[in-house]
C-alpha positions in Angstrom: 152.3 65.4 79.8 151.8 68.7 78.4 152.0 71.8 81.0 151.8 75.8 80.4 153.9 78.0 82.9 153.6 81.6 82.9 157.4 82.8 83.7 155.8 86.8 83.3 153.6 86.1 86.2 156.3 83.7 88.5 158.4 86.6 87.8 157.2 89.8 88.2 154.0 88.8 90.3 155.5 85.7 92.9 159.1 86.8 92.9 160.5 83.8 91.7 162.4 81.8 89.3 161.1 78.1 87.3 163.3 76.0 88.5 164.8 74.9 84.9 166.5 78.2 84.8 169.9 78.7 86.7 169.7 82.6 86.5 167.9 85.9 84.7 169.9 88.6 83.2 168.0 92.2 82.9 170.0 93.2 79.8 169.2 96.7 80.4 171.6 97.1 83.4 173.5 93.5 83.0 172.5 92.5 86.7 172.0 88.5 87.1 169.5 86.9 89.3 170.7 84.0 90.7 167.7 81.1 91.1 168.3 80.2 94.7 164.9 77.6 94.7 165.1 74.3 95.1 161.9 73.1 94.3 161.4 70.5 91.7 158.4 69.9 89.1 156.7 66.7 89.2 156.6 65.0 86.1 160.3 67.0 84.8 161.3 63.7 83.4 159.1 62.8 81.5 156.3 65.5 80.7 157.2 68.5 78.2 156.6 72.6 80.2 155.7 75.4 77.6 156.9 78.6 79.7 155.3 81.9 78.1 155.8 85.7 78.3 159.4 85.9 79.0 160.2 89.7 78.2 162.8 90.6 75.3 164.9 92.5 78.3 165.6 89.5 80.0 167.7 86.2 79.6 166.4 83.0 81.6 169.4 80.9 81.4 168.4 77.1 81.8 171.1 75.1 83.4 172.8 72.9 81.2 175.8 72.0 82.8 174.0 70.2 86.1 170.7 69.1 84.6 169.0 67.2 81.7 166.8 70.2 80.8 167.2 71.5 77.4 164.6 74.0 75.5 163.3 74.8 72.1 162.7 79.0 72.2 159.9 80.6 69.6 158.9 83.9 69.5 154.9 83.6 69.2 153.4 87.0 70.8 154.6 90.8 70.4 155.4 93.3 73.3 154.8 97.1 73.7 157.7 98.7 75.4 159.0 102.7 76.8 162.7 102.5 76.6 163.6 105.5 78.6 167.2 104.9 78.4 168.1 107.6 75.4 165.7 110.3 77.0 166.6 112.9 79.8 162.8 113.4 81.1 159.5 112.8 80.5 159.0 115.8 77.8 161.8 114.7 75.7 160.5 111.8 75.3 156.7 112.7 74.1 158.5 115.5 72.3 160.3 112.5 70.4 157.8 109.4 70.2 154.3 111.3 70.5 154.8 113.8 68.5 154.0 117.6 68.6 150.1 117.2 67.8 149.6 114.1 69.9 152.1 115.2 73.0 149.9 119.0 72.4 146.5 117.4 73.0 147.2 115.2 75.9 149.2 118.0 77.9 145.8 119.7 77.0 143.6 117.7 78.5 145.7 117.3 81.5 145.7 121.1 82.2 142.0 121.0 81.3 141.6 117.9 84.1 143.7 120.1 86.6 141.7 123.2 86.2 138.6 121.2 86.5 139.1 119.5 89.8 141.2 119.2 92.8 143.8 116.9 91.4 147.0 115.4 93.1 148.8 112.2 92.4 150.2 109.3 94.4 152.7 106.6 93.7 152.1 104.2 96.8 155.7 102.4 96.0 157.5 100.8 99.7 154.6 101.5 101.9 150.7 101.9 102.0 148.5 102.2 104.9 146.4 98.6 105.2 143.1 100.9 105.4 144.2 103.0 102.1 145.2 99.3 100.4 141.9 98.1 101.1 139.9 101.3 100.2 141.9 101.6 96.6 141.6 97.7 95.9 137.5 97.9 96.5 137.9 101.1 94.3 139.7 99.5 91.8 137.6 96.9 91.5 134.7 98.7 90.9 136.0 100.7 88.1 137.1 98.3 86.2 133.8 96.5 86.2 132.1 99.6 85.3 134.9 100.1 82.2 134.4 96.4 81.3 130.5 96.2 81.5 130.4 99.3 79.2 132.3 97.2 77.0 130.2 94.2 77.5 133.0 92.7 78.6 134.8 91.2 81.4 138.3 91.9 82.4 141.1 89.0 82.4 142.0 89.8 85.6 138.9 89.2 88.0 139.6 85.6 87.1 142.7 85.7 89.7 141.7 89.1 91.4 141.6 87.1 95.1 145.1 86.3 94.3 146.4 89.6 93.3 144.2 91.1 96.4 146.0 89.0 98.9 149.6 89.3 97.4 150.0 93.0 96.6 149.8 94.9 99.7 153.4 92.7 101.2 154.8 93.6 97.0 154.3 97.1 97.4 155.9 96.9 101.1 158.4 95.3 99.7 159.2 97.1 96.2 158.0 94.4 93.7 154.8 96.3 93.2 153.0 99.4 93.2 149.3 101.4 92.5 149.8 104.8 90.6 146.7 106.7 91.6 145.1 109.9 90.9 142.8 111.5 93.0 140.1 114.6 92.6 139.9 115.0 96.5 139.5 112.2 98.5 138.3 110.1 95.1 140.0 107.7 92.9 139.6 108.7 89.7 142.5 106.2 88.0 144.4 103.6 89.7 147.0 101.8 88.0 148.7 98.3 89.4 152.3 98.0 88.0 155.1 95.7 89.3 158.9 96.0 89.6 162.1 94.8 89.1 165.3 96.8 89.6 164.7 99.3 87.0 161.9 97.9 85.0 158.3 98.8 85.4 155.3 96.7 84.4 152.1 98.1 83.7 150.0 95.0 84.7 146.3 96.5 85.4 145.6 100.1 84.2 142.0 101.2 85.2 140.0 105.0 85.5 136.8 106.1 86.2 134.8 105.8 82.9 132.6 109.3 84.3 135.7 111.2 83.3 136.0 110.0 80.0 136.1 113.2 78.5 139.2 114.1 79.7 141.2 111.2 78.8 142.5 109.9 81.7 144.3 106.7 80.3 146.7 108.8 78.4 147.3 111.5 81.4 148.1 108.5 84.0 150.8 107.5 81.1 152.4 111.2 81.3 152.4 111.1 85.2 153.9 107.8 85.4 156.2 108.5 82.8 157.5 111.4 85.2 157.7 109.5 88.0 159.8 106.6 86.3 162.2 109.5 85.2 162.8 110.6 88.8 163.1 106.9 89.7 165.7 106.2 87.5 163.1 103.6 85.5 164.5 102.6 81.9 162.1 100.3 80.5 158.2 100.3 81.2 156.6 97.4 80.0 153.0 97.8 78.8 153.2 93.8 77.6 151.2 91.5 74.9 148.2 92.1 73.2 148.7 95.0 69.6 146.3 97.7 70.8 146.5 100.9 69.1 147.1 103.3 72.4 150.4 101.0 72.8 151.7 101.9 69.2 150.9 105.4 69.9 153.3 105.3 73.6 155.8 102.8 73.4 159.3 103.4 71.2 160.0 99.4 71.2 157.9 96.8 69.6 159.9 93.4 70.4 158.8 89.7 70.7 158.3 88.3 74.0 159.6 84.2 74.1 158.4 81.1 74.8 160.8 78.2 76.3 159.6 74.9 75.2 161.3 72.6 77.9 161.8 69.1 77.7 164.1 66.8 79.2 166.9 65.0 76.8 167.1 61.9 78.4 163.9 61.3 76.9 163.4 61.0 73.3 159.3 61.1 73.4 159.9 64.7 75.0 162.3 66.1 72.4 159.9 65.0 69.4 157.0 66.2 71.9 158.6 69.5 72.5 159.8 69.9 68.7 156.6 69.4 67.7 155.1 72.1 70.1 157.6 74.4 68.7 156.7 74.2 64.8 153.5 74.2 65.7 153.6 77.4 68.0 156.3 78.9 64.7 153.4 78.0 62.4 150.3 79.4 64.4 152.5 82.6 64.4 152.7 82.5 60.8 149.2 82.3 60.4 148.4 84.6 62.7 150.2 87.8 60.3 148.4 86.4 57.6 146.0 88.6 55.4 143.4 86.1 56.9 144.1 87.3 60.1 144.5 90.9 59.3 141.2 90.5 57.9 139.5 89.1 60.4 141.1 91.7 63.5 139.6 94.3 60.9 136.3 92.6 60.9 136.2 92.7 65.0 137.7 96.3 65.0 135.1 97.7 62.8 132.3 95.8 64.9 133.7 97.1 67.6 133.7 100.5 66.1 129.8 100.3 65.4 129.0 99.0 68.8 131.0 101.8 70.3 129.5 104.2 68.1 125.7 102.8 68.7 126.5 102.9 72.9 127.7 106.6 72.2 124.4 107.6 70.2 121.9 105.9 72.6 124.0 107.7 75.2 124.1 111.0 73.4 119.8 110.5 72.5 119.1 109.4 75.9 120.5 113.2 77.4 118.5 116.5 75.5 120.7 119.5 76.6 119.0 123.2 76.6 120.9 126.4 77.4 118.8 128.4 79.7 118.9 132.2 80.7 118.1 132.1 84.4 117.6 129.8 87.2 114.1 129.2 88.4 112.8 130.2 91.6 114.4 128.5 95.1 110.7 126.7 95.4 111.4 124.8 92.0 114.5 123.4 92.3 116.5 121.5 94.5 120.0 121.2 95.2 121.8 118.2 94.5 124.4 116.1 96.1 126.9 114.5 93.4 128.8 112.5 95.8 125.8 110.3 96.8 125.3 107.1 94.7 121.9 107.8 93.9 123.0 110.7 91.6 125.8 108.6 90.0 124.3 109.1 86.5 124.8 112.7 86.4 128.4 112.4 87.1 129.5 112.1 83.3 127.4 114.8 82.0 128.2 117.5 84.5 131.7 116.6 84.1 131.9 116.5 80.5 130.0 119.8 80.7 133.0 121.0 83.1 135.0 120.0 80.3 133.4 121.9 77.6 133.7 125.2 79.9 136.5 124.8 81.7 134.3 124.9 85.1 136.4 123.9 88.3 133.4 121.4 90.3 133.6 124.2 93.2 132.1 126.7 91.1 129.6 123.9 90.1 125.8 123.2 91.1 123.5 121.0 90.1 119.7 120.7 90.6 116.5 118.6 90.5 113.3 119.9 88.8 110.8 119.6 91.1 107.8 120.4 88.5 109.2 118.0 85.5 110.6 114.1 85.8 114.0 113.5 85.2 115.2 117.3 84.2 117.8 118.6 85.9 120.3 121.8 86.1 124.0 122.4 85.8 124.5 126.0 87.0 127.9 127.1 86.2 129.9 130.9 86.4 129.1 131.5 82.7 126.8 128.8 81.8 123.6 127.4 82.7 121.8 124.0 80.9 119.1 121.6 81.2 119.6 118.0 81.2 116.6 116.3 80.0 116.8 112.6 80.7 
């Protein structure tokens, strides 16, 4: 018998410790988690447990004094790390990884975000009201649905999005989880879902609301977290698996995360079995670096590219944008409600067009043509346009 375990999600997620291990070091501060379960897998004599995703900054120790357990370790998937350790704040350490160009234009676009809208931030870290929790997880939800069908695709983690609905409310309670949120107002506009251990942050779910685009919010939420870790005394953010390019670009660490191939000795089947498992997992890796492989993620990124880049032009077609010198008359035009679903697909061109002018939404009004289908007007201070759908 052949079993996978996930000792990233026991861990970080459940709170607890697989049973073959006695104890987990966090090598960043030396503090040793004693496994204090104990629960026993059926099968342990005489089936073979592949455990995946245990993090470079931590040691599971499998108990080979008391037990029969023993273990084959590979290293078959990379991780994205922040080590915040050699840094003072959260500037020193764009100053040092981003670089002046990259670090320039996010800090842009923040300022450009902040003078656009009525922004504030919110780390809901060792309490959360139960009507807030259920508000931002409905909200959260919904945005990454709306990121993932824009995609065309669907996110990992509806597949167990019950489960993480039902056991993050008591982790943030109890400081194992939290949600970094942004508002503008009252609204969500990013929500992030990260867990914790001692001083270790794991960003396990980042998601924002695609109608702000423009204004890059995925790389903002990074800066603002980044701060809040500093003041938290957080030394190592996890952003784990999976070589993305927005990962190169933040994290200073590029490390493989292990994989414990446990068998017990007693059984000679198991130790061939588990061997086995372990050249083959050594190999796949191997292959995986190959120039095959290279070619083929640059085949799917340059797919990707031109379905991005065809969703972008049927977006940009579908909109006809004319500057206009005055607004018609009060009996041609009415005024428009942007909070109401119903006008949800203006949202990303009147903020993108708050973008391009630096408009703050107060200063913002937007109208329906009442002689011509589908036209519409965003009146600003210094600017006034036609949307022509």
């Amino acid at each position: 018998m052949i079993k996978k375990m996930n000792f990233f999600f026991e861990f970080f997620e459940k709170n607890s410790i697989l049973p073959f291990y006695e104890e987990v070091n966090n090598r960043t501060n030396g503090q040793i988690s004693v496994n204090k379960s104990i629960e026993k897998i059926v099968g342990s004599k005489s089936g073979v447990f592949v455990v995946n995703f245990i993090p470079p900054y931590l040691d599971a120790k499998i108990n080979i004094q008391n037990t029969s357990y023993r273990a084959f370790q590979v290293k078959p998937r990379t991780g994205f790390i922040m080590d915040l350790s050699p840094f003072p704040n959260a500037d020193e350490y764009l100053k040092s990884h981003l670089g002046s160009k990259n670090r320039r234009n996010i800090l842009s676009r923040l300022k450009r975000l902040e003078s656009c809208f009525d922004i504030t931030y919110k780390c809901y870290f060792g309490e959360i009201d139960e009507s807030e929790y259920e508000f931002l997880f409905q909200e959260f939800e919904l945005m990454i649905g709306s990121r993932f069908e824009q995609r065309g695709d669907e996110h990992v983690g509806f597949q167990r999005w019950d489960d993480y609905k039902e056991s993050v409310y008591d982790l943030i309670r109890n400081k194992r989880a939290s949600l970094f949120v942004i508002y503008d107002q009252k609204k969500p506009i990013v929500i992030n879902l990260n867990y914790h251990y001692q001083n270790i942050l794991d960003i396990a779910i980042p998601s924002y609301d695609i109608d702000y685009s423009k204004f890059g919010l995925g790389q903002i939420v990074l800066v603002k977290q980044l701060e809040w870790c500093f003041q938290n005394d957080i030394k190592m953010v996890d952003m784990r698996w999976g070589d993305l390019p927005y990962k190169r670009l933040w994290c200073n660490k590029i490390e493989e995360y292990k994989c414990d191939v446990v068998y017990n000795k007693n059984n000679p089947t198991n130790l061939i079995l588990a061997f086995t498992i372990a050249k083959y997992l050594n190999i796949k890796k191997s292959m995986g670096k190959s120039k095959l492989q290279q070619l083929r993620l640059k085949f799917l990124r340059k797919n990707r590219t031109k379905n991005e880049t065809v969703d972008k032009v049927d977006v940009v077609a579908a909109i006809r944008i004319e500057d206009m010198a005055e607004l018609p008359s009060n009996d041609q035009i009415r005024a428009l409600d942007l909070s109401k679903n119903e006008y949800q697909f203006l949202r990303n061109p009147v903020y993108n067009y708050q973008y391009t002018h630096s408009a703050h939404s107060s200063d913002i009004d937007v109208y329906s043509l009442d002689n011509e289908e589908m036209s519409y007007i965003i009146a600003g201070k210094r600017k006034l346009q036609k949307l022509i759908l």
